[in-house]
N, C-alpha and C positions, 0 to 999 in steps of 0.2 A: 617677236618679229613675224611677220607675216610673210608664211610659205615662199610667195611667189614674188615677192620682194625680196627674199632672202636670194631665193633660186637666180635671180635676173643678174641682182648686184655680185655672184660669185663667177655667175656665166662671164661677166663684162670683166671682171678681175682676173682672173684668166684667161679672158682673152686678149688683155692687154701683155701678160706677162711673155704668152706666145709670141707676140710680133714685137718684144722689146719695150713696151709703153711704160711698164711699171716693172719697180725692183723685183726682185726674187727673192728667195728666204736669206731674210739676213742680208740681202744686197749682195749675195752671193752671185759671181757670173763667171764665167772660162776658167783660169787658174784657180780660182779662191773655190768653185763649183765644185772642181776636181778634191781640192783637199775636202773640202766639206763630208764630201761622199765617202771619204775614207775613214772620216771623223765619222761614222755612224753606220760602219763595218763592212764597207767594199773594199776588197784589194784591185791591188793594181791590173793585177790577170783581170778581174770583173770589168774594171773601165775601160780594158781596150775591146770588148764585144760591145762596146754601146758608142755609138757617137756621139762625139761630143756634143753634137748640137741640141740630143736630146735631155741631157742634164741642163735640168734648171733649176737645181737644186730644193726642191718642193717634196723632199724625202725627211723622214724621223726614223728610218732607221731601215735595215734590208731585209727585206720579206722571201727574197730567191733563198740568201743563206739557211731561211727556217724551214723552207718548202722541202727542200730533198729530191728536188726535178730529176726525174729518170728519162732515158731515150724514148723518145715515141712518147710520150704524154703530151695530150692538150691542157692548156692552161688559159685561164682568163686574166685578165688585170682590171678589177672595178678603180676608173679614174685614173687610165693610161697617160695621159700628159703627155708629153711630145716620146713616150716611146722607152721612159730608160728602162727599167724595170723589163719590158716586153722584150727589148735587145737580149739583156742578159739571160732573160727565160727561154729565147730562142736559141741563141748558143748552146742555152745546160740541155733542152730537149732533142737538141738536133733535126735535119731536117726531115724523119720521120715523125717530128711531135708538130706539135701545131700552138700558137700563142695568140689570142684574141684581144685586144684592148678596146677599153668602151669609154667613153670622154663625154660630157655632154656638150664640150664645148667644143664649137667648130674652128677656131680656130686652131686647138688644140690638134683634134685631129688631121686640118692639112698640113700640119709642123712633122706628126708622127709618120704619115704616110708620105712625105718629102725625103726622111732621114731614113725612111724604109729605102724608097729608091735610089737614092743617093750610097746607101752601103751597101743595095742589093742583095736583103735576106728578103726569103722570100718566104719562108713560114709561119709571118706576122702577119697580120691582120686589124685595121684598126677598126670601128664600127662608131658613130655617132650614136647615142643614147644615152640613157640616164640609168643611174644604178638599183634606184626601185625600181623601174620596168627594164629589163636586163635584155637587147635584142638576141637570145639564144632561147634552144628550143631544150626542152628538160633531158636532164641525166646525159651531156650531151659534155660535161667537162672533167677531166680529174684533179684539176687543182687550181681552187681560187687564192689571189694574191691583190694584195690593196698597200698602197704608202700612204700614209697622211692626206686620205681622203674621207674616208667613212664618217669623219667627225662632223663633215662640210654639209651632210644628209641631215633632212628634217624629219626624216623616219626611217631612223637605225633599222627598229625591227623590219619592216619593212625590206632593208635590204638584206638584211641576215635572210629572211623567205626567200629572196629573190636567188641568194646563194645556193640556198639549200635546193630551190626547186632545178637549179641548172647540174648542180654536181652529179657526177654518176653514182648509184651506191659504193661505199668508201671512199668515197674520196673526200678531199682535206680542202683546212682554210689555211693560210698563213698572212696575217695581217700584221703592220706597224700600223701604229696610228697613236693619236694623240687621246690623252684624258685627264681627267681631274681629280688633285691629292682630294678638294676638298671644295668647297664653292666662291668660282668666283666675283667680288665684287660690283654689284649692280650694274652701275656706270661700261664696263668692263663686259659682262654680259650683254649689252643692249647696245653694243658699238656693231655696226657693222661689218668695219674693218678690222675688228678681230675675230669677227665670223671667218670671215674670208681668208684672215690668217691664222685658221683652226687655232683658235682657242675658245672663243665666245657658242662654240655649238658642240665642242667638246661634252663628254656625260662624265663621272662618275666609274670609278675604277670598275668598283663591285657592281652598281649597274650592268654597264660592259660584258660584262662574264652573266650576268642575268640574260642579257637579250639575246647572244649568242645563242646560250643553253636551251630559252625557250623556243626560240626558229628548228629545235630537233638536233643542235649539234651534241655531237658526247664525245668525254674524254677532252674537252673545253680549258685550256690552260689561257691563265693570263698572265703575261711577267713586266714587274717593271723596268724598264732598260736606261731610266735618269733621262735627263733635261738639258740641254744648253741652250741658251738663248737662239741660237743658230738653227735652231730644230726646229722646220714648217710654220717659223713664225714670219712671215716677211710683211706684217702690220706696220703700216704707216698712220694708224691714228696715236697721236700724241696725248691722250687724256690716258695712257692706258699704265704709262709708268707712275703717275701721280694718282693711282684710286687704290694701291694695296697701304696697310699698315706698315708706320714703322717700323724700320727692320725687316720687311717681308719683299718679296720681288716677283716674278712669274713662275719663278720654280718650287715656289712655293705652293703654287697651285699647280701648275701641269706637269704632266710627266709624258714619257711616250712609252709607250704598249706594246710587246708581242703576245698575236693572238693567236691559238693554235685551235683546230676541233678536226674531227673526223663526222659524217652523216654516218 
């Protein structure tokens, strides 16, 4: 797939999903949103710091749970989405920390900064950009966080750098995200809209842990946290259940990821 084809077709797919055009994971939306979230370890306490308008269910699993957020820390979100994940990060920091989310889709982000002003927290932040050029200035974060975005990048390494360059010395990643038991299926691979619905740009487990490592991180875990169908997959290309082997299905290939490092 070519870069900037790829980059267009994910921009315009989330940008539809922002303003309602197109489904969301799973066809997930309002009530079914809420259970979803729960199904891939938020509690109840976690969804009343987040409005609901910012679940749109484009999560594989919670990345606050793994972070350890203390008072007063700033934190980033690579691929903030209308905001949920930055919600709950601004709760757990309180209003001496600080929470930055970065989107590169615009509509994303007037959804995020709507639902800001509409709840009236006021130590978010949302910022249009892309996650290989990260608009922050170095050593300027202590804790980066990402859902079921990183897969969606045409240059992982890339943004693993881009992590490392903004973190302040010791400070950590905490990432969900999507990857593969093993390789997927051609057809399946080269779909578009399973780009978009992270699977087709998904790498490789041990990969994964490779690129991490190399960007400087240490002390680098990667765990697998299992699959359901329900998981940051909201593909609407129909060729995709008919290209694995008998007997085999999606989960067969993807899994979803927690990612931990320290610089």
């Amino acid at each position: 797939m070519k870069k900037e084809k790829t980059i267009k077709f994910v921009r315009d797919a989330y940008g539809k999903i922002a303003k309602g055009q197109r489904g969301c994971c799973g066809s997930t939306c309002g009530t079914d949103a809420k259970e979803f979230a729960k199904s891939i370890g938020y509690s109840e306490k976690d969804l009343k710091a987040i409005p609901v308008e910012a679940n749109l269910a484009l999560s594989c699993g919670n990345p606050i749970a793994l972070a350890g957020l203390k008072k007063g820390e700033i934190v980033l979100d690579l691929g903030a989405g209308a905001g949920f994940d930055c919600f709950l990060a601004a709760s757990n920091v309180g209003p001496e920390g600080k929470v930055i989310g970065v989107d590169m889709t615009p509509e994303m982000i007037e959804k995020a900064r709507d639902n800001a002003g509409r709840s009236k927290v006021k130590n978010v932040e949302f910022r249009l950009g892309e996650i290989e050029n990260l608009p922050l200035t170095d050593n300027s974060v202590d804790v980066a966080i990402s859902n079921c975005v990183i897969n969606l990048s045409a240059d992982k390494q890339r943004v693993f750098q881009e992590i490392y360059r903004v973190l302040k010395p010791g400070g950590r990643i905490a990432v969900s995200d999507m990857a593969l038991l093993k390789k997927l299926p051609e057809k399946v691979e080269k779909s578009m809209e399973a780009y978009a619905g992270c699977i087709a740009g998904a790498i490789l487990v041990d990969e994964y842990k490779k690129i991490v490592e190399k960007a400087g991180f240490r002390n680098v875990k990667v765990a697998k946290k299992g699959y359901s169908l329900h998981s940051g997959v909201y593909t609407e290309d129909p060729i995709i259940p008919g290209n694995f082997k008998k007997g085999e299905s999606l989960q067969d290939y993807v899994v979803s990821i927690c990612v931990e490092g320290h610089k």
